[in-house]
C-alpha positions as CSV (number, residue, x, y, z in Angstrom):
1,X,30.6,1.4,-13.1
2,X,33.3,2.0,-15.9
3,X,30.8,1.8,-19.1
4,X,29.2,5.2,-20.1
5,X,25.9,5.6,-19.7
6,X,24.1,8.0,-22.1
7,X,21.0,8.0,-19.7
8,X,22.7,9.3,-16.8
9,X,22.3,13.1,-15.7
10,X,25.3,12.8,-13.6
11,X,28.1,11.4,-12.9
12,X,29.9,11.9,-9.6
13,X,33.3,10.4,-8.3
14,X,34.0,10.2,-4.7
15,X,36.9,9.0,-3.0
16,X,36.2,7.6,0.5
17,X,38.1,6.7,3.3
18,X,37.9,2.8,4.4
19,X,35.0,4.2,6.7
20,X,30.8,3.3,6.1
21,X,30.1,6.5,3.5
22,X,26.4,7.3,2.1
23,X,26.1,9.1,-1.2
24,X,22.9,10.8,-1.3
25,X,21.3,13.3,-3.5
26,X,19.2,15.8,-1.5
27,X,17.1,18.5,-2.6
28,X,17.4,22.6,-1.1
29,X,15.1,21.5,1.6
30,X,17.7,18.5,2.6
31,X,14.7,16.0,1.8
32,X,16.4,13.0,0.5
33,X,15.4,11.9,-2.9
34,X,18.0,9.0,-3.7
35,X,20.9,6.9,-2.3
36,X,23.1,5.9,-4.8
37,X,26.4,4.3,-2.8
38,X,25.9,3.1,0.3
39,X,28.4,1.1,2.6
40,X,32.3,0.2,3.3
41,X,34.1,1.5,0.2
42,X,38.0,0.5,-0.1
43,X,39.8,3.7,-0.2
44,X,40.3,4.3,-4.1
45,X,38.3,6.6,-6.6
46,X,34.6,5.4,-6.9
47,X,32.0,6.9,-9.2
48,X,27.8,6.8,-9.3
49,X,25.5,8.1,-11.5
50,X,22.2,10.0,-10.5
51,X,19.3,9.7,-13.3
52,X,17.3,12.3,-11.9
53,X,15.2,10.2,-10.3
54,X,13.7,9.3,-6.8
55,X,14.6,6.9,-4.8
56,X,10.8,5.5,-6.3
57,X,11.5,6.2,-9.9
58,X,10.2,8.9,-9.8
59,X,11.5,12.0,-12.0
60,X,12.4,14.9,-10.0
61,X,11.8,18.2,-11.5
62,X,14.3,20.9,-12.8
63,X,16.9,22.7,-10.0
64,X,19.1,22.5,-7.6
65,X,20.3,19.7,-5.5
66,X,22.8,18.5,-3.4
67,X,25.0,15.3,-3.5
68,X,26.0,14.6,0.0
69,X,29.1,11.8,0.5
70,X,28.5,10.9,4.6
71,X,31.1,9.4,6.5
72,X,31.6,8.1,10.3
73,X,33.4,12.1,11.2
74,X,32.6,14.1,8.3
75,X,30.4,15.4,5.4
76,X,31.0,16.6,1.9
77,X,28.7,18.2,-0.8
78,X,28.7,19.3,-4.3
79,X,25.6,20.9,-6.1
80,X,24.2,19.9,-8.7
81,X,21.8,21.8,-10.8
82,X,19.7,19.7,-13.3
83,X,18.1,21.7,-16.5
84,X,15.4,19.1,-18.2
């Protein structure tokens, strides 16, 4: 995913091991509302880019989230607060 993307709301880079990660966006509640890596990832920088959507399409609405990178041992997160 190298090319810019004007439409996106955000762009996160992740860097995991050679372990099966998930890169999720979850809302306050921990509700999960989109997957957007998933699977063995070599062990380099990676990036993906949330729309502020569902994992339907859906828009969400305005607030704060999480992104959540799962691996086998561990689990990171970063907030993300989307203003429409």
């Amino acid at each position: 995913m190298d090319d810019a993307d004007p439409a996106a709301l955000a762009t996160v880079g992740f860097l995991p091991t050679r372990e099966s990660t998930t890169l999720e966006v979850v809302d306050v509640a921990g509700r999960r509302l989109a997957v957007l890596a998933t699977g063995s990832h070599t062990a380099s920088a990676h990036t993906a880019r949330w729309h502020g959507r569902d994992s339907r399409g859906r828009t969400v609405a305005s607030g704060t989230y999480f992104v959540l990178l799962r691996g086998e041992d561990a689990v990171a997160s970063r907030k993300v607060t989307l203003i429409r």
